[in-house]
Each structure stands twice: as structure tokens, then as C-alpha cells.
N, C-alpha and C positions, 0 to 999 in steps of 0.2 A: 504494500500500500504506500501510495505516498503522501511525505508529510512534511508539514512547514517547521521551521525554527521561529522562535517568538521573544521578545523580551520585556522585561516590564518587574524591573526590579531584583530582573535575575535574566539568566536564557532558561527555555527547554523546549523541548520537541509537541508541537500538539498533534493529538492523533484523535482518531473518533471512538476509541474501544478502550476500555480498561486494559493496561500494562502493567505489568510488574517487575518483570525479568527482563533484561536487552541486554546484549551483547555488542558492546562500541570497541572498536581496537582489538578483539580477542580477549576482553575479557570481561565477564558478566557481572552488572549492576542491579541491584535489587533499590527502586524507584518506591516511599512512600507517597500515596496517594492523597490529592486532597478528600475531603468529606463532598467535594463537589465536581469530583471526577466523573464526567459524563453526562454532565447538566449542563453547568453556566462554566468550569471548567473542564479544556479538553487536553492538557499537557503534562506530560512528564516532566518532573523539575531534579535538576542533582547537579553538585561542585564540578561532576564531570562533562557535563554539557557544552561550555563555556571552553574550557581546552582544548574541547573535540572540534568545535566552532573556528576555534581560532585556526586549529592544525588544518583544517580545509579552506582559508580564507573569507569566513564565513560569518564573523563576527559582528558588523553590521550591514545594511541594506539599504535601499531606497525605501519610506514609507510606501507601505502596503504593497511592498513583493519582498518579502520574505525568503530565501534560499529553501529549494525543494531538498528533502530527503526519501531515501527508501529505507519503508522499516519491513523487515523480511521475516514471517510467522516460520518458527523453527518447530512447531509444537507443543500446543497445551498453554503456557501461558508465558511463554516464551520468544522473542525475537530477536533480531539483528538488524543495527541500525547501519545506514551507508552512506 
């Protein structure tokens, strides 16, 4: 699926599904969700975001285009981001 990068106080990925698990770089992150994941919020937020951002030149944008990603369903409750 693809997914945008966002910021607003922090970076992270929004996505339309509950995530948990992703795997960035090889190695896997476990993402607390907000209480409003899947409502009125749709992203994954973590320290590791921001780095991964940065290491694909990715860190800021033009208002409202965003940098696409692909988040990759590996099974169950698991992905990989790209």
C-alpha cells in the first residue's frame, strides 16, 4: 500500500489500517498507537521515523505533497516500510 510521510510536531508515516510491527532498514519497530488510530488519526509515530526520513532525502516537502512510501504486508500484523 502506499503511504505518505507527515509532520506536525514530530514525523511519521500515515497509513489507513492499524500497524504495529514495521520493519525500516532491517530491523523491526514495535509503533504504540494512538487511542485515535483509525479515526481522526491515521499514522504511525516513533524516534525512528525522522532518520529514516532524513537517510532518503525526505525530511521536508512542498505543502500538501508529502513524499510517497510503500508499506509492504509481510503477515499478520506485520510490514515493511520502503
Amino acid at each position: 500500500m502506499t503511504v505518505k510521510a507527515w509532520k506536525g510536531g514530530g514525523y511519521s508515516i500515515g497509513v489507513g489500517k492499524p500497524t504495529m510491527n514495521v520493519i525500516i532498514n532491517g530491523t523491526r519497530h514495535t509503533f504504540n498507537l494512538s487511542k485515535t488510530f483509525g479515526t481522526t488519526c491515521r499514522e504511525f509515530r516513533g524516534k525512528t521515523i525522522a532518520p529514516w526520513l532524513r537517510g532518503r532525502g525526505a525530511l521536508s516537502w512542498p505543502y500538501g505533497k508529502p513524499p510517497s512510501f510503500t508499506l509492504m504486508p509481510l503477515g499478520g500484523n506485520l510490514f515493511r516500510l520502503r
